[in-house]
BAFI-3210 file (N, C-alpha, C; in Angstrom, 3 decimals, decimal comma, padded with zeros to 6 digits):
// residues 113
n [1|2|3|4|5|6|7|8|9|10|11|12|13|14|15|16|17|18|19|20|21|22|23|24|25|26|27|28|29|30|31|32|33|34|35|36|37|38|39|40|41|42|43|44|45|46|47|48|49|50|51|52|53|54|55|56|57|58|59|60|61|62|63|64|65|66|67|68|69|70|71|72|73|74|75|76|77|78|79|80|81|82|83|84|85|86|87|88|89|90|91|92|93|94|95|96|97|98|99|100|101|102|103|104|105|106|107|108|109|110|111|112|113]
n.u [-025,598|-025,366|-022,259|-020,628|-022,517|-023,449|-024,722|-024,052|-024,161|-026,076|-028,150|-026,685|-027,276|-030,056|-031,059|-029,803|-031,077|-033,845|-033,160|-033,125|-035,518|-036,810|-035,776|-037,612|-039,818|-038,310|-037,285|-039,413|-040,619|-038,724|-038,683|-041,062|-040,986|-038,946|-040,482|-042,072|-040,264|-039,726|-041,507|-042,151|-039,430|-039,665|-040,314|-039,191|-039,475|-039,903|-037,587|-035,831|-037,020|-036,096|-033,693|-033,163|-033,553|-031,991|-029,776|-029,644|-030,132|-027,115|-026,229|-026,406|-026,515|-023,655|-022,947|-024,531|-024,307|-023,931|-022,178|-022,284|-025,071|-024,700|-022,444|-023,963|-026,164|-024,768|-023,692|-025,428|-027,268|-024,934|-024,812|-027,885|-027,249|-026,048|-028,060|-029,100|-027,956|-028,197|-030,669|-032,597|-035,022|-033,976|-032,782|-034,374|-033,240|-031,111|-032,218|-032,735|-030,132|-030,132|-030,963|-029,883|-027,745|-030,263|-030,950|-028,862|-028,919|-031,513|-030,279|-029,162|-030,032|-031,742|-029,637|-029,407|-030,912]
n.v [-017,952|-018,703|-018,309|-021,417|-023,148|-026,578|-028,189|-030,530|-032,191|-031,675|-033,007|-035,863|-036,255|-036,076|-037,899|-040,430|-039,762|-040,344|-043,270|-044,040|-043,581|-046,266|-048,242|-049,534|-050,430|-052,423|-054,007|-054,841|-056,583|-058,938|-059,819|-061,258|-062,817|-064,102|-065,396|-067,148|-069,129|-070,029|-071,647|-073,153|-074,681|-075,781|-073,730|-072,935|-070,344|-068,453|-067,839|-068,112|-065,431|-064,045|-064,404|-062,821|-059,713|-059,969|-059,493|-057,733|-055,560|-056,092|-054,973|-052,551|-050,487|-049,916|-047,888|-045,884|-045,183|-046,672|-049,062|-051,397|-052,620|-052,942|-055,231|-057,096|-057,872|-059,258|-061,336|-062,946|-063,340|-064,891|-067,382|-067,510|-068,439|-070,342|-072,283|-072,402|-073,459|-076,109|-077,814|-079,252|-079,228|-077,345|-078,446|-078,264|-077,492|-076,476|-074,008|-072,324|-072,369|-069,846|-067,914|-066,534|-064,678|-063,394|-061,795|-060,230|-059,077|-057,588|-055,847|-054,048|-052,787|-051,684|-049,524|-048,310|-046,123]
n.w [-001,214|002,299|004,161|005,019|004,442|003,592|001,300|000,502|002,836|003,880|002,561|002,821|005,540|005,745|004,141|006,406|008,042|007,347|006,649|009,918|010,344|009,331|010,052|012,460|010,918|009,521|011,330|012,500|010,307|010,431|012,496|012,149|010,383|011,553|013,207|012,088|010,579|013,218|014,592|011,994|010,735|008,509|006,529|004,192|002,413|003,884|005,436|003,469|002,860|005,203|005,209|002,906|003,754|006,367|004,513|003,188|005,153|006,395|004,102|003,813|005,957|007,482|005,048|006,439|008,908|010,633|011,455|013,490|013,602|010,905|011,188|012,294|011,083|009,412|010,110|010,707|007,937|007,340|009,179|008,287|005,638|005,467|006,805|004,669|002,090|001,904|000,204|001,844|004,537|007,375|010,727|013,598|016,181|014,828|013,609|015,891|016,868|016,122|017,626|019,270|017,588|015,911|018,944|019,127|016,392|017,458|020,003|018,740|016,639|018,605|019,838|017,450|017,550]
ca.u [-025,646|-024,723|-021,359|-020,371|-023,979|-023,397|-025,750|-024,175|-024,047|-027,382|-028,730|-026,590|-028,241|-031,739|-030,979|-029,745|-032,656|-034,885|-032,943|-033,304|-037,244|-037,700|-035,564|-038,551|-040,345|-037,446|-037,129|-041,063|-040,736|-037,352|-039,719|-042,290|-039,702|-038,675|-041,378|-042,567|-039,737|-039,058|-042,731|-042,533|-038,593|-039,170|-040,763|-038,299|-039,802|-039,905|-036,197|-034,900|-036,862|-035,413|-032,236|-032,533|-033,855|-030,517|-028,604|-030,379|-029,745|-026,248|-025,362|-026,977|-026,146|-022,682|-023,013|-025,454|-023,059|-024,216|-021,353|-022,484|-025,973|-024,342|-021,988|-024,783|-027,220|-023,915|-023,434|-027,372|-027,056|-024,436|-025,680|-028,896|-026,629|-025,242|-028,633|-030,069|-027,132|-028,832|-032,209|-033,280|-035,571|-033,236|-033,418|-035,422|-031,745|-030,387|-033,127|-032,356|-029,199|-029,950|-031,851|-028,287|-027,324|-031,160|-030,715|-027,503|-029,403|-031,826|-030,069|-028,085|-031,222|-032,359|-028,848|-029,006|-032,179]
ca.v [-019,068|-018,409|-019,478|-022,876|-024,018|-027,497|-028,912|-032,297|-032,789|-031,749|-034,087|-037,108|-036,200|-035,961|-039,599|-041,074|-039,623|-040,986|-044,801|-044,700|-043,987|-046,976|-049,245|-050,012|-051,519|-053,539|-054,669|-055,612|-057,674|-059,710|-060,261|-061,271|-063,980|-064,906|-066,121|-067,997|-069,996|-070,577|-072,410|-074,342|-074,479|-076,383|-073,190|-072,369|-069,283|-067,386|-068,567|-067,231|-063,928|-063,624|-064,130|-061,477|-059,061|-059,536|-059,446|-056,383|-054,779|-055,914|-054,151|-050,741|-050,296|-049,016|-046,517|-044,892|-044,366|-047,992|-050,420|-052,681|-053,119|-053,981|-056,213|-058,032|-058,419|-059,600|-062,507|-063,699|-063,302|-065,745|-068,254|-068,689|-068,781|-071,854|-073,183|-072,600|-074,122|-077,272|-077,665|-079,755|-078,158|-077,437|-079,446|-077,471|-077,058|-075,320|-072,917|-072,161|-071,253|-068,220|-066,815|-065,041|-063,918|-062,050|-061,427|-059,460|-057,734|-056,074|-054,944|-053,228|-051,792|-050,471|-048,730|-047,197|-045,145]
ca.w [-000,301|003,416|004,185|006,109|003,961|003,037|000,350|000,306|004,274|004,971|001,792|003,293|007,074|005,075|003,892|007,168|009,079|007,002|006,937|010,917|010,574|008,243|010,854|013,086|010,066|008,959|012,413|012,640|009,165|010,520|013,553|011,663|009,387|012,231|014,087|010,842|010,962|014,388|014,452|010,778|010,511|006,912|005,991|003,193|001,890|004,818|005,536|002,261|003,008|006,384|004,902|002,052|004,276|006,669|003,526|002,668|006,171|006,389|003,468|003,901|007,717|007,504|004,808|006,905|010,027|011,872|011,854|014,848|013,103|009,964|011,387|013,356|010,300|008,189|010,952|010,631|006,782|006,772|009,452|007,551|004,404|005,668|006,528|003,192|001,070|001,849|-000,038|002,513|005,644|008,588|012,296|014,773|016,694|013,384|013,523|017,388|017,118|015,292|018,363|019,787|016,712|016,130|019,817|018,921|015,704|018,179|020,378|017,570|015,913|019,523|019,976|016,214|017,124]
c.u [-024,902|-023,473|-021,283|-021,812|-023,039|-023,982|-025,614|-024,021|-025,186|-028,195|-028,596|-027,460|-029,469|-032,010|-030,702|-030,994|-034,055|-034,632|-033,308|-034,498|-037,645|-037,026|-036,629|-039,169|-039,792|-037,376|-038,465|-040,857|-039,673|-037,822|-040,188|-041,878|-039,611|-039,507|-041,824|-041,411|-039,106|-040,461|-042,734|-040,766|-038,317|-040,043|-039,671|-038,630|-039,829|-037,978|-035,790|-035,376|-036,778|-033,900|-032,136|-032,739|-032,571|-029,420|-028,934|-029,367|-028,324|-025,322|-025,700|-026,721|-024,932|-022,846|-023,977|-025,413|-023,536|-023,878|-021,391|-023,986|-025,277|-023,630|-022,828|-025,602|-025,861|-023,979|-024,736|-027,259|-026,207|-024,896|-026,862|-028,414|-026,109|-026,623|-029,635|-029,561|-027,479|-030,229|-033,470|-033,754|-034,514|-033,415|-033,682|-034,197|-031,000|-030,797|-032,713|-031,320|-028,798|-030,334|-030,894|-027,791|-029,325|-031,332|-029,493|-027,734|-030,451|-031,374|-029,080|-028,839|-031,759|-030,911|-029,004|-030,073|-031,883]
c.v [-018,663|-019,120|-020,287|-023,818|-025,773|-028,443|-030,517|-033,149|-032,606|-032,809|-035,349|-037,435|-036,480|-037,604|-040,783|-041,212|-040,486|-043,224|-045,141|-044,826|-045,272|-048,007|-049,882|-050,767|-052,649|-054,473|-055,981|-056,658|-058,896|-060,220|-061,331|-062,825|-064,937|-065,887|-067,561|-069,074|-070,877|-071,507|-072,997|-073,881|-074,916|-075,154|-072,517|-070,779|-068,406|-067,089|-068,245|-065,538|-063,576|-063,674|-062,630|-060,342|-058,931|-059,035|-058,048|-055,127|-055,115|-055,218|-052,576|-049,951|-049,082|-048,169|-045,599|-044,621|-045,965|-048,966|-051,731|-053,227|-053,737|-055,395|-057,428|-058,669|-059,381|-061,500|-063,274|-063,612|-064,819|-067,150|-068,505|-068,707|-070,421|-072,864|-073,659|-073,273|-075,256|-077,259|-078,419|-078,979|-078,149|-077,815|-077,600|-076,724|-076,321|-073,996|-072,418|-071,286|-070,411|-067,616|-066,185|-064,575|-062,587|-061,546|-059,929|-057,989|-057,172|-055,537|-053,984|-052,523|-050,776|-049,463|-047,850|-045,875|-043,814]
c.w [000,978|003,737|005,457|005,292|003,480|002,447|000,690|001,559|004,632|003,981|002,628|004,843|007,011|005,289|004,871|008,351|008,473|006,610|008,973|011,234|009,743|009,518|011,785|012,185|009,977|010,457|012,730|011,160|009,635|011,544|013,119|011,331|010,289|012,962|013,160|010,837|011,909|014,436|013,232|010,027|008,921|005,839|004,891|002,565|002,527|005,598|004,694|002,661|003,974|005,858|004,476|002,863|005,515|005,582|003,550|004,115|006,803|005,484|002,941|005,026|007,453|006,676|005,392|008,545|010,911|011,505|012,378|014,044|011,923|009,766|011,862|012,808|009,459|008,662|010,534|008,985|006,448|007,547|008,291|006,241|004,466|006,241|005,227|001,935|000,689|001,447|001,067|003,841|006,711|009,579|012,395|015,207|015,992|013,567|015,253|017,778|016,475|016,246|018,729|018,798|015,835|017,639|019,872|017,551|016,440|018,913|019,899|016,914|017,028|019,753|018,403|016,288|017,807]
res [x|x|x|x|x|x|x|x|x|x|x|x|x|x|x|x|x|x|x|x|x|x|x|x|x|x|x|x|x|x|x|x|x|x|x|x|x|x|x|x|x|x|x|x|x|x|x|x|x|x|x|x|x|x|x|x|x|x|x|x|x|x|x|x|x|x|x|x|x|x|x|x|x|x|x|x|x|x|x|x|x|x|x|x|x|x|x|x|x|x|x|x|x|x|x|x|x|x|x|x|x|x|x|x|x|x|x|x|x|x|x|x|x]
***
């Protein structure tokens, strides 16, 4: 093996390169969520899987060197945690003021690229 080789640094590099090519997807699906509930805010189902899908990407972010994204999905994770506690559909105005906090996860997904 040549020396300075490092098996388990070029694996973890392997693995980060290939989390920042999947970010554009994840981005387009959280889009996608979003739109769905910004137009039918009593859409509950799309509203839980906009949540899990922050949940998801707030807790994969940092181990894969992007802090500010994780922090940014963690924030939107817990907002719509707090509008989903309630089984009942959320006001229009609920739904609203999530737009600066997904405002805040893209431009945290366009800096991770």
């Amino acid at each position: 093996m040549p020396e300075g080789f490092d098996a388990p640094k070029l694996e973890q590099d392997e693995l980060i390169r290939r989390y920042l090519s999947q970010l554009p997807d994840k981005l387009a699906l959280i889009e996608s969520l979003w739109e769905r509930v910004r137009i039918s805010p009593a859409d509950g189902d799309s509203l839980s899987l906009l949540r899990l899908h922050a949940h998801r990407l707030a807790g994969s972010a940092a181990p894969h060197g992007l802090p500010a994204l994780g922090e940014s999905a963690r924030l939107l994770d817990r907002a719509l945690a707090a509008l989903t506690e309630n089984r009942a559909a959320p006001a229009a105005e609920r739904v609203a003021a999530l737009v600066p906090l997904l405002d805040e996860l893209r431009r945290a997904l366009r800096e991770s690229r």
